[in-house]
C-alpha positions as CSV (number, residue, x, y, z in Angstrom):
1,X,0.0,0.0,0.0
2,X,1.8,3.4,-1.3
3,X,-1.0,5.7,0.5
4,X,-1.1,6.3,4.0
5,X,-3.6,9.5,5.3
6,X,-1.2,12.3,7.0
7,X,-2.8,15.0,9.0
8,X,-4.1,18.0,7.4
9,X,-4.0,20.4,9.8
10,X,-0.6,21.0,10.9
11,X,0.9,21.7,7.3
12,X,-1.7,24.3,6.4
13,X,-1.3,26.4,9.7
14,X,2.5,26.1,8.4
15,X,1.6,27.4,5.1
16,X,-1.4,30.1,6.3
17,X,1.8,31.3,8.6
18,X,4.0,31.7,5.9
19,X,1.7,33.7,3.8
20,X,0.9,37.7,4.3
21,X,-2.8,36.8,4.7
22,X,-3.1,40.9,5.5
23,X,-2.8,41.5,1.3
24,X,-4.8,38.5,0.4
25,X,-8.3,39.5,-1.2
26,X,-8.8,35.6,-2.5
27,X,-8.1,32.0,-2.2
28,X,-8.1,29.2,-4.3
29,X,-7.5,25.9,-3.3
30,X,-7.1,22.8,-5.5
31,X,-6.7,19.3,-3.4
32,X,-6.2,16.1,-4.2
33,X,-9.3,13.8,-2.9
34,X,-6.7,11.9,-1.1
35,X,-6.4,15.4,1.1
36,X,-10.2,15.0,1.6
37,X,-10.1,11.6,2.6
38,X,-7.1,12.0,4.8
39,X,-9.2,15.0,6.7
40,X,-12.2,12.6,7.1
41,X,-9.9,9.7,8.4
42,X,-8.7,12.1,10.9
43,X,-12.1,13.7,11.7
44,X,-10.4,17.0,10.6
45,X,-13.2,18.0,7.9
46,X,-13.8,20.6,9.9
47,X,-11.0,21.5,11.6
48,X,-9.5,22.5,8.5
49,X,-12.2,24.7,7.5
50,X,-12.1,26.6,10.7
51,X,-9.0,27.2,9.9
52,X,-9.7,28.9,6.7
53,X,-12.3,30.8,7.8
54,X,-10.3,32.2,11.1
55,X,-6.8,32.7,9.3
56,X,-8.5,34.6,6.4
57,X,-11.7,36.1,7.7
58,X,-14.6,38.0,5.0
59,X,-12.0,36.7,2.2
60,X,-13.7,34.8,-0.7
61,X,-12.7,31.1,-0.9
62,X,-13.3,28.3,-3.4
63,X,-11.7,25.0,-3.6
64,X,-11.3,22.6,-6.7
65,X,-10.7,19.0,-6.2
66,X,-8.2,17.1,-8.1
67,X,-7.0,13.7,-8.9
68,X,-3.4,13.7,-6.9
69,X,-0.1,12.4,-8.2
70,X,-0.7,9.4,-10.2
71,X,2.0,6.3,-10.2
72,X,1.7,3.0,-12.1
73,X,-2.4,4.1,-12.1
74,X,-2.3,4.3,-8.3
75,X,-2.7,7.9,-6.8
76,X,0.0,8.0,-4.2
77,X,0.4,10.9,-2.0
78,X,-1.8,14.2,-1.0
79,X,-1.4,17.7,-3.0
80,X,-2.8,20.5,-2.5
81,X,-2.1,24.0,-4.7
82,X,-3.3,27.5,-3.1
83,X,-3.6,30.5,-5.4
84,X,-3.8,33.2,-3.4
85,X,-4.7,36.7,-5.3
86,X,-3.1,39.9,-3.2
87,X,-4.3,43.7,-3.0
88,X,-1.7,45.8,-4.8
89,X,0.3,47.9,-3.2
């Protein structure tokens, strides 16, 4: 078995950290629905959109599920993209 369901939660506080929410004006997210089932197989569905909704609050966001990284027809391991659109200075 290549998959194995990591926690969702620590790595996007890491990334939301990283990020000047204060300039962001939208988000887009696109994750794998390996992402999705890791958040249900650690009861983190809504954990993680807590988090989105307290790290960028009143800003517009969408998400877009993909297909993840496919190996010998296997989808192996959990991506997720943001596109984050900023105010200009």
């Amino acid at each position: 078995n290549l998959y194995r369901a990591v926690s969702q939660v620590s790595d996007r506080k890491n990334k939301f950290a990283a990020m000047d929410q204060s300039k962001v004006i939208t988000l887009i997210s696109f994750d794998c629905v390996l992402c999705y089932l890791a958040r249900n197989a650690h009861d983190e569905i809504q954990s993680v959109a807590n988090m989105y909704a307290q790290s960028l609050p009143g800003i517009p966001k969408i998400g877009f599920g993909t297909f993840s990284e496919n190996y010998c027809g296997a989808n192996v391991n959990q991506t997720e993209t943001y596109l984050a659109i900023l105010q200009n200075a």
